[in-house]
Backbone as numpy.savetxt, mean C-alpha at the origin, in Angstrom:
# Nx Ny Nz CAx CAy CAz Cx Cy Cz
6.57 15.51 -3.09 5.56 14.49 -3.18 4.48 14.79 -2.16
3.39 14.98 -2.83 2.16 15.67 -1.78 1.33 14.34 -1.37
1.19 12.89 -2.06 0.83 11.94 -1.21 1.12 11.48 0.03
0.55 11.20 1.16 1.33 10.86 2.17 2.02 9.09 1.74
0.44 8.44 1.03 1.16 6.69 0.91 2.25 6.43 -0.20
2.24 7.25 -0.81 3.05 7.19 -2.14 4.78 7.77 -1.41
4.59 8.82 -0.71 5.74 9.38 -0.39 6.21 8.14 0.38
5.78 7.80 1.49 5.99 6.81 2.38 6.59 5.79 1.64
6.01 4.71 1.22 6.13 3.71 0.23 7.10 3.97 -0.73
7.88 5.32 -1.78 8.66 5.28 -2.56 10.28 5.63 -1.10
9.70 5.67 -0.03 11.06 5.75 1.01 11.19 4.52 1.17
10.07 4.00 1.70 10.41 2.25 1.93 10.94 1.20 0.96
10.62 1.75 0.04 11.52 1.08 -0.90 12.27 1.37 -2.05
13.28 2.58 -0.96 14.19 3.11 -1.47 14.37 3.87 -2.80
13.13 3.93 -3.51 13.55 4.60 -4.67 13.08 5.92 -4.87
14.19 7.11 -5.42 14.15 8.30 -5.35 13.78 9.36 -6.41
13.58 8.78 -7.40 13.51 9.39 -8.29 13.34 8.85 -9.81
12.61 9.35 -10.45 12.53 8.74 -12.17 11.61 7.85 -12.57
10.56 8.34 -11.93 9.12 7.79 -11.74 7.99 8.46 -11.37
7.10 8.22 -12.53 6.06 8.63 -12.70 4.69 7.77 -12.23
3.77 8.56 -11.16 3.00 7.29 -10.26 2.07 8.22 -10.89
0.57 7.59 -11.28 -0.48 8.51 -11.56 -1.90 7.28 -11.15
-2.65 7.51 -10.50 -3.79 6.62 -9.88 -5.16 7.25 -9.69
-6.50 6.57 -10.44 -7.16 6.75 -10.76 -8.43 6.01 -9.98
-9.62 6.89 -9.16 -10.82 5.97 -8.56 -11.82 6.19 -8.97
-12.63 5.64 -8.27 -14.14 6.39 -8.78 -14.93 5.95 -7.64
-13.86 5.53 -6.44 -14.80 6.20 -4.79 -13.95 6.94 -3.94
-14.61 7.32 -3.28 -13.54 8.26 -2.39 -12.30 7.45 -1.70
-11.25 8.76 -1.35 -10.49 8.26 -0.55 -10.39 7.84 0.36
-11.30 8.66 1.21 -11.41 8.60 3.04 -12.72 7.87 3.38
-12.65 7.55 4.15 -14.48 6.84 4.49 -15.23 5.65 4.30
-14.52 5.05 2.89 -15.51 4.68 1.86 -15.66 2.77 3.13
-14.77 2.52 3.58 -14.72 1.40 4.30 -14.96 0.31 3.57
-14.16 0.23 2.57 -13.80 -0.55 1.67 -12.34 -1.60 1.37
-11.49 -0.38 2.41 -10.12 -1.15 2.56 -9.56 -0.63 1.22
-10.21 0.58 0.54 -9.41 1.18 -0.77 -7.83 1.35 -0.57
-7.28 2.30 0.52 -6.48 3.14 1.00 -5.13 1.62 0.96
-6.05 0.74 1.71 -5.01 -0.56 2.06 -5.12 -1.71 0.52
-5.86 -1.11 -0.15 -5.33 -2.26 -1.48 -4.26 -1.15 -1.97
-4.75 0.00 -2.29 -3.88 0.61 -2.99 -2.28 1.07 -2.47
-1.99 0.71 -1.28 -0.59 1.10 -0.87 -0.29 -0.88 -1.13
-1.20 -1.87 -1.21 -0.51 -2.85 -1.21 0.14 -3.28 -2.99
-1.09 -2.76 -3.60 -0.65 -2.22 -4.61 0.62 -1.71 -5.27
0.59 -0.83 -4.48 1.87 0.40 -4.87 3.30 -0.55 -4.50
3.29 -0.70 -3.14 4.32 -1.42 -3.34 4.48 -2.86 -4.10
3.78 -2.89 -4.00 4.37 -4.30 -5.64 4.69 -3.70 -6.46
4.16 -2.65 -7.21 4.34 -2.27 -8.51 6.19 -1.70 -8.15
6.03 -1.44 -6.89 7.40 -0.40 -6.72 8.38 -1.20 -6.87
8.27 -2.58 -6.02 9.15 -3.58 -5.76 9.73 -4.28 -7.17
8.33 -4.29 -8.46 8.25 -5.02 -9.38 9.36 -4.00 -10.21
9.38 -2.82 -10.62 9.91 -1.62 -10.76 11.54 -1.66 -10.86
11.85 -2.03 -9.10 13.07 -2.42 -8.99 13.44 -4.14 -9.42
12.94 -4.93 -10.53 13.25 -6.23 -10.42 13.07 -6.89 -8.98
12.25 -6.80 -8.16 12.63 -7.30 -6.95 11.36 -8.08 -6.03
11.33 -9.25 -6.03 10.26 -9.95 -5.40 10.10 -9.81 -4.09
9.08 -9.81 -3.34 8.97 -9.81 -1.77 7.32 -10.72 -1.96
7.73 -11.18 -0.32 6.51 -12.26 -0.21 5.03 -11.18 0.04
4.17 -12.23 -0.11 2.82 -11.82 0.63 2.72 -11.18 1.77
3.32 -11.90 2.72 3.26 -10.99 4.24 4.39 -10.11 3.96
5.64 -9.94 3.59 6.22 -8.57 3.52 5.34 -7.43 3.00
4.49 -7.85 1.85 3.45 -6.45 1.52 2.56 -6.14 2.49
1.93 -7.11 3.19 0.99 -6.44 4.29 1.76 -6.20 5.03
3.02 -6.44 5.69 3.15 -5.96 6.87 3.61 -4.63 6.41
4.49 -4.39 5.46 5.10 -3.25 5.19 3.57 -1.87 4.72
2.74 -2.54 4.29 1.52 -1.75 4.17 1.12 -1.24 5.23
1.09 -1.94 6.47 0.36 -1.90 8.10 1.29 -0.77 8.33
2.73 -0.69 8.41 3.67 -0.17 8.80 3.63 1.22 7.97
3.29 1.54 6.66 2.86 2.67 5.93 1.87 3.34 6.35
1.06 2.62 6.31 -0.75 3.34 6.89 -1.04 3.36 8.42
-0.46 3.03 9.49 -0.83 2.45 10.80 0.60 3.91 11.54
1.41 3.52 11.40 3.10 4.06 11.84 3.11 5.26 11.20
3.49 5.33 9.76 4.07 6.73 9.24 2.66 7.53 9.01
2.11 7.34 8.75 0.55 7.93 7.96 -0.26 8.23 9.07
-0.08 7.06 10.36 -1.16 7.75 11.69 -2.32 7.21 11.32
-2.81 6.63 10.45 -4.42 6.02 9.97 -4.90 5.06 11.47
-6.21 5.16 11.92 -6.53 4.87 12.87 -7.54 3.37 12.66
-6.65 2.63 11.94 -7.57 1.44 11.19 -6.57 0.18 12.11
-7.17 -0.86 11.72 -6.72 -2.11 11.87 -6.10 -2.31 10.90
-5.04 -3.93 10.66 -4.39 -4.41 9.88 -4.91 -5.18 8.86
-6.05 -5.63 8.98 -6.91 -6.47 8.26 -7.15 -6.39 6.73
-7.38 -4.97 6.42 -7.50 -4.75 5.04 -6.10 -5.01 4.15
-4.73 -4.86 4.96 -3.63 -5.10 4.14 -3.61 -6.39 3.84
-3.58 -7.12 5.08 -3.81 -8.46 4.55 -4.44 -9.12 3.77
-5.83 -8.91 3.53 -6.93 -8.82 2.81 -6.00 -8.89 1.52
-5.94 -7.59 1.00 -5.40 -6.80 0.19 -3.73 -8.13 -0.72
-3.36 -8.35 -0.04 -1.90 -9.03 -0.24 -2.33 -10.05 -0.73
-2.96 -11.09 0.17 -3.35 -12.02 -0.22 -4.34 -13.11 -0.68
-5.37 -11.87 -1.11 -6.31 -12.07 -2.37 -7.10 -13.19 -1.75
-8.30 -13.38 -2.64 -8.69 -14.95 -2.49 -9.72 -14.55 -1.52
-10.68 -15.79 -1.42 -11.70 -15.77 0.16 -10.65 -16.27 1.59
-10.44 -15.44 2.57 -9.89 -15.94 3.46 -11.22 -16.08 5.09
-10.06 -16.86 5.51 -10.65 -16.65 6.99 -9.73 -16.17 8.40
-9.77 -15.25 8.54 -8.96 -14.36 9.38 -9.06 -14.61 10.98
C-alpha cells in the first residue's frame, strides 16, 4: 500500500485485506489549504468503519484522523480541519 493515509487508516481499523479503495480529485493533494487531506482520511475511515458494520462517534473520527495525519503521517497541520471534517455543519471552534 503506497498511500501513507489509506495504509495508516486500513491499520487503525484493523482491516487487512479484500478491499478495493480507489479516490478521485480535481485539486491537489498537498498545499491546496483546504483541509482536503483531513476530509478525506475522515472520510476513509467511515467508509472503513461502515465496511466493517461498525459505528463510531463524531469525535472518534476526528480524533482518530488527528492521530493518522498529525502522529503516523508527521503532517505539520493543526487539528481543526478533522474536526471540521467529522462534524459537518457551520461550527464555531
Amino acid at each position: 500500500m503506497q498511500h501513507p493515509l489509506v495504509r495508516a487508516a486500513l491499520t487503525l481499523t484493523g482491516i487487512s485485506g479484500g478491499l478495493e479503495i480507489s479516490s478521485i480529485a480535481d485539486i491537489p493533494s498537498k498545499g491546496s489549504e483546504l483541509g482536503s487531506s483531513s476530509t478525506y482520511t475522515v472520510g476513509l475511515l467511515n467508509a472503513l468503519y461502515a465496511f466493517k458494520n461498525s459505528f463510531v462517534s463524531k469525535e472518534t473520527l476526528a480524533r482518530q484522523a488527528c492521530q493518522i495525519e498529525i502522529v503516523k503521517c508527521g503532517e505539520p497541520i493543526g487539528k481543526q480541519d478533522q474536526y471540521v471534517a467529522a462534524y459537518g455543519g457551520l461550527n464555531l471552534i
